[in-house]
C-alpha positions in Angstrom: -27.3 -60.0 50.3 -23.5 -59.7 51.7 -23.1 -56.5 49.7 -26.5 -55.4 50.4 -24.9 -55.4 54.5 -26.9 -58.4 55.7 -24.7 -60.8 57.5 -25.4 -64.5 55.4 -24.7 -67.9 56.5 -24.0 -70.1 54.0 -24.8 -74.0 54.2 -23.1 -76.5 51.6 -23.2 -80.0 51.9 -20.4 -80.9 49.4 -17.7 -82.3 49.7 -19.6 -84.0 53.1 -22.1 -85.0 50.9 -21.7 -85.0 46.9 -23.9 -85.4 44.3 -23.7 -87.9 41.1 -22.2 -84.6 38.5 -20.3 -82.8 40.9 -16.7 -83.9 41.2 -15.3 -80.8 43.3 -16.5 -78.8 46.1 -16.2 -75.5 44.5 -18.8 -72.8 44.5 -20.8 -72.9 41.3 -18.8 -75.6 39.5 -20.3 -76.2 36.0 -21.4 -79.8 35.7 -22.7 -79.8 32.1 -21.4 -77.3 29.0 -18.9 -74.2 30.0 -20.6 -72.0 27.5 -23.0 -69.4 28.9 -24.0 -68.9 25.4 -24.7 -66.0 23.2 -23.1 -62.7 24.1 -24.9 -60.3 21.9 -28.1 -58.0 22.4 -30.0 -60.0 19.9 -29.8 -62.4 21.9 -31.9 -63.0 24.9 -29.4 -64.7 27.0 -27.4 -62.0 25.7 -29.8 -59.2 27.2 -29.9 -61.1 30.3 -26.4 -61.1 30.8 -26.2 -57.2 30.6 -29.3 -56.9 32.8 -27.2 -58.9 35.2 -24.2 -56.7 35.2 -25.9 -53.9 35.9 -26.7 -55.4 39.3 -23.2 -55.9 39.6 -23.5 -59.6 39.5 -20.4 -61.5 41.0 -21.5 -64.4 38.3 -20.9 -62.6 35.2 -18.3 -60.3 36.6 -16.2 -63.7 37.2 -17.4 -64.7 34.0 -15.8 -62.1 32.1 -12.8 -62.6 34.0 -12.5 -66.0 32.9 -13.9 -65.9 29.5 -12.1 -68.7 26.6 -12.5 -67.8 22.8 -15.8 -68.9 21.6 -17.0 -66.6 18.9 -20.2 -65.0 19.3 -20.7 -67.2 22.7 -19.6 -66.1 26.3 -17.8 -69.8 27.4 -15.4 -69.8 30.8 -12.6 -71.6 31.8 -14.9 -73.8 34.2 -12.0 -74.5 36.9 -10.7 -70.5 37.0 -14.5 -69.9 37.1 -15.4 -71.6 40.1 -11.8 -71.2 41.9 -12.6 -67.9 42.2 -16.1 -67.6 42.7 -15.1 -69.4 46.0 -12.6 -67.9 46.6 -14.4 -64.4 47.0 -17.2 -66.0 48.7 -15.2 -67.8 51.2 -13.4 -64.5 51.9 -16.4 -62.2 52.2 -16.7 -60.9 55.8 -20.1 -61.1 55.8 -20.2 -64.9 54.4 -20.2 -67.7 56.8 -19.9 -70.7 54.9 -21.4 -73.9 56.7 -20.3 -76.9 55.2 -23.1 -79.3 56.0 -26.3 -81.2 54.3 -29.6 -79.3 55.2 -32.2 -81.5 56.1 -34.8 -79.3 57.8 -35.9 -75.9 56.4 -37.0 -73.6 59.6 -40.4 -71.9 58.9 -39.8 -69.0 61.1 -36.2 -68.0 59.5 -35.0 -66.1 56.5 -34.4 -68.9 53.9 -33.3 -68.9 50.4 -33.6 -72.5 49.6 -30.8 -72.7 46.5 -30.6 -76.2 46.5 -30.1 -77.0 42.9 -31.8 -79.8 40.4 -29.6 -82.3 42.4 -31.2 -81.9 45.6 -30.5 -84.4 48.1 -33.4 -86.8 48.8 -33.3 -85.8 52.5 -34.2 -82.0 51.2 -36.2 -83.1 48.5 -39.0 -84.2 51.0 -38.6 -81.4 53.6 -39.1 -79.4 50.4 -42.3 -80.9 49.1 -43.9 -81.3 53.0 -43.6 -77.3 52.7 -45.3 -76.7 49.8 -47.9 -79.3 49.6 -47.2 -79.8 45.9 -45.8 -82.5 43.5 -41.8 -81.6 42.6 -41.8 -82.2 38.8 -37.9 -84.0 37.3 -36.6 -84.4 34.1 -32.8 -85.3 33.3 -29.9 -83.2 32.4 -27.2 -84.4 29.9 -23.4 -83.8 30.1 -21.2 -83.9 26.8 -17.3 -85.5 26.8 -14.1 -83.6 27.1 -11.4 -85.0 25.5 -7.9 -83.4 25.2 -6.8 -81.0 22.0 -3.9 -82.8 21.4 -5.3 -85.9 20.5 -7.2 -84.7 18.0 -6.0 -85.1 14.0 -5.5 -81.9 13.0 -5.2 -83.1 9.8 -8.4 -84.0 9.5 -10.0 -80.9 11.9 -10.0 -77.5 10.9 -10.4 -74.4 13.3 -13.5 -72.3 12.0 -16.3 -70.1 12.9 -20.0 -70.1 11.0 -19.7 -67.9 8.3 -16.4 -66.8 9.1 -18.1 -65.2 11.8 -15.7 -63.9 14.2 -12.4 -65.5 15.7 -12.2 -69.7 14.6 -13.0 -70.6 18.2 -14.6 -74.0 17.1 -12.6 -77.1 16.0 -14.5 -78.7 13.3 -14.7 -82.3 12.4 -16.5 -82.6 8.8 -18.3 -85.7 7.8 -19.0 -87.1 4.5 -22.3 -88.8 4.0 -20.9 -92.2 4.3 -19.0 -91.3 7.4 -21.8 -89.8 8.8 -24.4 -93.0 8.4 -21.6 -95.4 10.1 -21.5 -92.6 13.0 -25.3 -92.8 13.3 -26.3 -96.3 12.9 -23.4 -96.7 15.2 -25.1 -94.2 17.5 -27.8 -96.2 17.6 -27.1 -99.7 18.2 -24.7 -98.3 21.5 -25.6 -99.2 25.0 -26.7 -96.4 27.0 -26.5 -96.5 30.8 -29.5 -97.1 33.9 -30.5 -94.3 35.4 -32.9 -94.4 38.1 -36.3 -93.9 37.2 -35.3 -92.8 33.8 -38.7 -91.8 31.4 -37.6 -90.6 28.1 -40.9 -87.7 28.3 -39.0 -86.2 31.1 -35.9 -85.0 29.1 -35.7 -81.1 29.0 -35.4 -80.4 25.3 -32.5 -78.1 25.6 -30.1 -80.9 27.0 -31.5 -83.9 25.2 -29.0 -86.6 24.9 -27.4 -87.1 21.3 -28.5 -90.5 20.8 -32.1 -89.9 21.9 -32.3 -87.0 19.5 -30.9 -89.5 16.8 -33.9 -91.8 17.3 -36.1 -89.0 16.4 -34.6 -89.6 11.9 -32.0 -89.9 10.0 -31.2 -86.4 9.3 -32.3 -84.9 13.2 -28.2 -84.7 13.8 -27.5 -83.4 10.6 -29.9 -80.8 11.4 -29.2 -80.5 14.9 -25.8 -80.1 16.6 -24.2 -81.9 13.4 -25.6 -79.4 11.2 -22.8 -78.0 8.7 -24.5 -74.3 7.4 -21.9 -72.0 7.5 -18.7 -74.3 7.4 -16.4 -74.6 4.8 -14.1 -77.2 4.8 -10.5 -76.0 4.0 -9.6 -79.3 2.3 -12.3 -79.1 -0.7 -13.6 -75.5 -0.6 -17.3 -77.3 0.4 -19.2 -77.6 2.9 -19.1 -81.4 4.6 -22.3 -83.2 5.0 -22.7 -82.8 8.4 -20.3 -81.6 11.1 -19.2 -81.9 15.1 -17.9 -78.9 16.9 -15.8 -78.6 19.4 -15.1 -75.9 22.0 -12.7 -75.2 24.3 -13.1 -76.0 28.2 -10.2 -73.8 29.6 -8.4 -71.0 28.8 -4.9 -72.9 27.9 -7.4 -74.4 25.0 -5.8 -77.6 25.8 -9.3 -78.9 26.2 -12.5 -79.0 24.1 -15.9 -80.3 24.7 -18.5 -82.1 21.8 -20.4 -79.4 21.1 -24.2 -80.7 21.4 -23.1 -84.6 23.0 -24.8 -84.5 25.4 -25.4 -88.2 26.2 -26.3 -91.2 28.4 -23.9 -93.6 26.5 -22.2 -96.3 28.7 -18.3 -94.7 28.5 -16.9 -97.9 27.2 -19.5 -96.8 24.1 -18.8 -93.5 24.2 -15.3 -94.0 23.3 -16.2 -97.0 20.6 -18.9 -94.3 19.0 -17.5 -91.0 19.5 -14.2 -91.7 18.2 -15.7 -92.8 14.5 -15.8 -88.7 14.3 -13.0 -88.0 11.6 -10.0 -86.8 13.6 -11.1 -87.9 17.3 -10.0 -92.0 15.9 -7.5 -91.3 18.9 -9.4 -89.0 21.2 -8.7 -89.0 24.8 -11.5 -88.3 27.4 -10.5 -86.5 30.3 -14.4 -86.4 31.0 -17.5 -88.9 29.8 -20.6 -87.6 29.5 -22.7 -88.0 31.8 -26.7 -88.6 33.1 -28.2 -86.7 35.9 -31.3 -86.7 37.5 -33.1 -82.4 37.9 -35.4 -81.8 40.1 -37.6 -78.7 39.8 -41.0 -76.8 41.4 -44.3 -76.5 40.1 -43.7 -72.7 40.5 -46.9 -71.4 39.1 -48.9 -73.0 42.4 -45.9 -72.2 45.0 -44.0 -69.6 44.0 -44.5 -65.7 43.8 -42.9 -63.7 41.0 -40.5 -62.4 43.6 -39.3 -65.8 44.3 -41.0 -66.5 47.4 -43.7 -69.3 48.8 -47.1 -68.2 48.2 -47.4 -69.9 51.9 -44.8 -68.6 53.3 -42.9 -64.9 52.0 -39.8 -65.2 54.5 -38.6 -68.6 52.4 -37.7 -68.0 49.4 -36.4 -70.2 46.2 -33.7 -70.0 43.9 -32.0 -71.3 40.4 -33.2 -74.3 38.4 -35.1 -75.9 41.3 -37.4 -72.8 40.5 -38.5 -74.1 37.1 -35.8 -71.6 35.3 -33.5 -73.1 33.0 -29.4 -72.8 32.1 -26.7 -71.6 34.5 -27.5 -67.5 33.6 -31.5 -68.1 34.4 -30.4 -69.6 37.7 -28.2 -67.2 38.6 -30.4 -64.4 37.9 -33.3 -66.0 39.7 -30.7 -66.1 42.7 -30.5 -62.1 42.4 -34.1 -61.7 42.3 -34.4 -64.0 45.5 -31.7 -62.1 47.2 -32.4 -58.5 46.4 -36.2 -59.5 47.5 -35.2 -61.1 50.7 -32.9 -58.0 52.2 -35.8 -55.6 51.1 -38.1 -57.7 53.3 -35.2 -57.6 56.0 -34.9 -53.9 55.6 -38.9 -53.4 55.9 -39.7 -52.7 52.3 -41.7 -54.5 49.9 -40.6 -56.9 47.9 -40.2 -56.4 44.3 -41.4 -57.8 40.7 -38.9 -56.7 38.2 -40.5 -55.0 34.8 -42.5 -57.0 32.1 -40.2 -55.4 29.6 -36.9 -57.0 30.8 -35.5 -60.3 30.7 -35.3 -60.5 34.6 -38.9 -59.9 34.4 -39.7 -62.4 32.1 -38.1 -65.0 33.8 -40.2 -64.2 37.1 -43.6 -64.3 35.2 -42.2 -67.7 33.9 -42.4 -69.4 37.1 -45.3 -67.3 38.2 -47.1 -68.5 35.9 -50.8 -69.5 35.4 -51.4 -73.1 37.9 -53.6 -74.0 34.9 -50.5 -74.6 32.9 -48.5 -77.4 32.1 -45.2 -76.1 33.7 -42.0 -76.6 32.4 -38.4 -75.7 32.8 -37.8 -72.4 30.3 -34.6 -70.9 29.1 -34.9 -67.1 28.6 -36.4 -66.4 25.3 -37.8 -63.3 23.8 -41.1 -65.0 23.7 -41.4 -64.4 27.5 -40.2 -60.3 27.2 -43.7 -57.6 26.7 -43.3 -57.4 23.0 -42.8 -54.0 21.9 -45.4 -51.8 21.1 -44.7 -51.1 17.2 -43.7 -53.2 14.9 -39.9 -53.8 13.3 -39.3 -55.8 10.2 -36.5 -57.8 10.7 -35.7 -60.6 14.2 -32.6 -59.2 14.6 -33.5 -55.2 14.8 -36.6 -56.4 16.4 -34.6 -58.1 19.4 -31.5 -55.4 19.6 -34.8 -53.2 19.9 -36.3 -55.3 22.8 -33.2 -55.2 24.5 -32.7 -51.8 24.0 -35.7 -51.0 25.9 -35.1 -53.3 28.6 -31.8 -51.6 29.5 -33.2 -48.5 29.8 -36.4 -49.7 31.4 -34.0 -51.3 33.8 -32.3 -48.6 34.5 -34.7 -46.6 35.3 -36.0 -49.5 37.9 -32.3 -49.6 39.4 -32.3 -46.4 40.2 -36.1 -46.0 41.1 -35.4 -48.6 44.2 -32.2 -48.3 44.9 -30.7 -52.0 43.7 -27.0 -50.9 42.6 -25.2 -51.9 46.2 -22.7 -49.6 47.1 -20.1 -52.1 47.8 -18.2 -53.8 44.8 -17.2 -58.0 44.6 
C-alpha cells in the first residue's frame, strides 16, 4: 500500500508484547523452518513465488537477497531476512510504525487485520465479536538448530537426492538397528503441556516427529527419514533411513532437522535427537518448539478479495486467513493490500484469475460454508486445471504455470498492479 502512495500506519505489539515463538522484534521473523520451499515452476510454491515477483513483492525480493544453498528449495538466512525486511519498512516514508498491542479493531477505518496464528487473546475476541463466527486452531511445530560444527563429519556426508543439484543437505544415514533404538526412543520421550493441546488439531504439514512416529513403524522412514535418492559415500548404498539437515544462515554455521518438527520436552530432545549418527555431540542453539495457530472460518467471513463479507473496508491477512506457509501468507497480504488501496482509490476491488496460484489461494478461503475448512498450502489441486490434457506431472505443472504467468500478466497490466515505485 506504501508504494501504491497511500500513507500506512503500522501497529506492532512486539517487543511490548511477545508471543510464545517469537524471540525478536523483527519484521517477519521466521519462527518455524527457514526454507520457503521449492523454487521451480513444477512446483506450485514455486509458481507462487514468480507470481509474487511480478508484483514486485518486498518478501521475495528480500528473499532472494538472502537466499542459503538448499538445492532445489528457496531457504534464507532467517536473521539477514528479517534485519532487512525491517529495516526497509522502518525507513519507508510512508510507513509509520506503531509499536503497540491492538485491542480494538475500528469498524469505520481502513483495516487490514495481519495479526498472525499467534494472535493475542485480547485480539482474538475483538476478532471473533466482528465476525460472529467460531475462530478454528490447530498447532504449529518448530524443528531444532544445532551448530555445524558439532556435528561428526565422519559420520555425515553432504548430499543432494539424486545428486540433484549442489550437496546443500548434511545427511545423517541410519542402519536398521540404529534406526529402531532412535524410534522406540522417540516414543517413550516426554513431550511437553501445551494448553488445550488436541492431537486432531495438528495441521498435517507441520505435524510433530513423534506424533507422526505413532502413526507405524516405518511412517519416519517414509516420511522426513525417508533415504530414496541418497547414497551413502561410506558403502556405495543407500542407508535405511536418513535425517537431513539444512542450513539456517548463510555462514552455513547452522543447520536445522529437516522434518523435526516437535513437542519434545528439550531435556528429551537432546537425550533423543542426539542418538542420530553424527549429532552424539550436537549442540542446540534452538529447541524445537510447540505453538498454538489460530485461523478464520474464511468461507462464512471472508470474500475472495480478503475482506469481511460484513464489513468490505476491514480486511484480513496471512495464516489467520486459513492460508498456510510463510509464501501463502505473504501473498494473501498482497491481495489484501492491492484490494484495500483500490477501494481507497474508488475502484473495485479485485479477485485475481482461477488460472493462477494467487487465485487459487483466494478461492481457498472463499470457499463453500458447507465445507469443513481447513488451513491449505498452495497446491495445483486448487489452480483451473488446464483445458487439454498432458501426460506426464511434471510437463503438466510447468504447463500450469506457464499459463498462469501469462494469464497474470495480462491481469497486471489489465488493472494496473505493477507500482511504479520500487522497495
Amino acid at each position: 500500500m506504501a508504494e501504491r502512495g497511500i500513507a500506512v500506519k503500522l501497529y506492532e505489539m512486539r517487543p511490548l508484547k511477545t508471543t510464545p515463538a517469537h524471540v525478536t522484534d523483527k519484521f517477519a521473523e521466521l519462527v518455524c523452518s527457514n526454507s520457503l520451499r521449492a523454487s521451480g515452476l513444477e512446483n506450485a510454491v514455486g509458481l507462487l513465488k514468480e507470481e509474487m515477483r511480478r508484483l514486485n513483492s518486498l518478501i521475495m525480493e528480500v528473499a532472494d537477497k538472502t537466499r542459503v544453498p538448499a538445492g532445489g528449495a528457496l531457504a534464507v538466512d532467517r536473521h539477514e531476512f528479517s534485519g532487512e525486511i525491517t529495516e526497509k519498512i522502518s525507513s519507508h516514508p510512508m510507513i509509520t510504525v506503531i509499536r503497540k498491542e491492538v485491542t480494538r479493531i475500528e469498524l469505520e477505518e481502513n483495516v487490514i487485520v495481519a495479526s498472525g496464528p499467534l494472535t493475542s487473546d485480547s485480539l482474538a475476541e475483538e476478532i471473533l465479536k466482528l465476525t460472529g463466527e467460531d475462530a478454528l486452531s490447530f498447532y504449529d511445530a518448530a524443528a531444532p538448530i544445532v551448530e555445524l560444527e558439532s556435528v561428526n563429519l565422519e559420520k555425515a556426508f553432504w548430499a543432494s537426492r539424486y545428486n540433484k543439484g549442489d550437496a546443500d543437505y548434511l545427511n545423517c544415514p541410519l542402519t536398521e538397528e540404529e534406526y529402531k533404538r532412535f524410534y522406540d526412543a522417540l516414543l517413550g520421550a516426554e513431550t511437553a503441556e501445551v494448553k488445550g493441546f488436541e492431537e486432531k488439531l495438528i495441521f498435517e504439514g507441520c505435524m510433530p516427529i513423534e506424533t507422526m512416529a505413532r502413526r507405524g513403524y516405518m511412517t519416519l522412514a517414509f516420511g522426513p527419514l525417508k533415504p530414496v535418492g541418497i547414497v551413502d559415500p561410506r558403502t556405495g548404498k543407500t542407508p535405511f533411513a536418513v535425517v537431513q539437515l539444512r542450513k539456517e544462515n548463510i555462514a552455513g554455521t547452522l543447520l536445522n532437522l529437516v522434518g523435526f518438527q516437535t513437542r519434545l520436552k528439550w531435556g528429551e530432545q537432546k537425550r533423543v535427537f542426539r542418538l542420530i549418527p553424527g549429532l552424539e555431540r550436537a549442540e542446540f542453539v534452538r529447541y524445537g518448539v510447540m505453538h498454538k495457530n489460530i485461523f478464520l472460518n474464511a468461507p462464512k467471513v471472508l470474500q475472495a478479495d480478503f475482506s469481511l463479507r460484513k464489513k468490505g473496508n476491514i480486511f484480513f491477512a496471512g495464516q489467520i486467513t486459513g492460508v498456510e506457509g510463510y509464501l501463502e501468507s505473504a501473498a494473501s497480504g498482497l491481495i489484501a493490500a492491492i484490494n484495500l488501496s483500490r477501494r481507497l482509490n474508488g475502484q473495485d476491488t479485485l479477485v485475481f484469475p482461477e488460472e493462477t496460484a494467487l487465485g487459487g489461494l483466494a478461492r481457498h478461503i472463499a470457499g463453500s460454508p458447507s465445507i469443513d475448512f481447513q488451513p491449505m498450502n498452495i497446491n495445483f489441486g486448487l489452480i483451473s486445471p488446464l483445458p487439454w490434457k498432458v501426460r506426464g506431472k511434471r510437463k503438466k505443472n510447468l504447463q500450469i504455470s506457464e499459463r498462469a504467468l501469462r494469464v497474470l500478466e495480462d491481469f497486471i497490466v489489465q488493472n494496473g498492479l505493477r507500482p511504479s515505485n520500487a522497495y
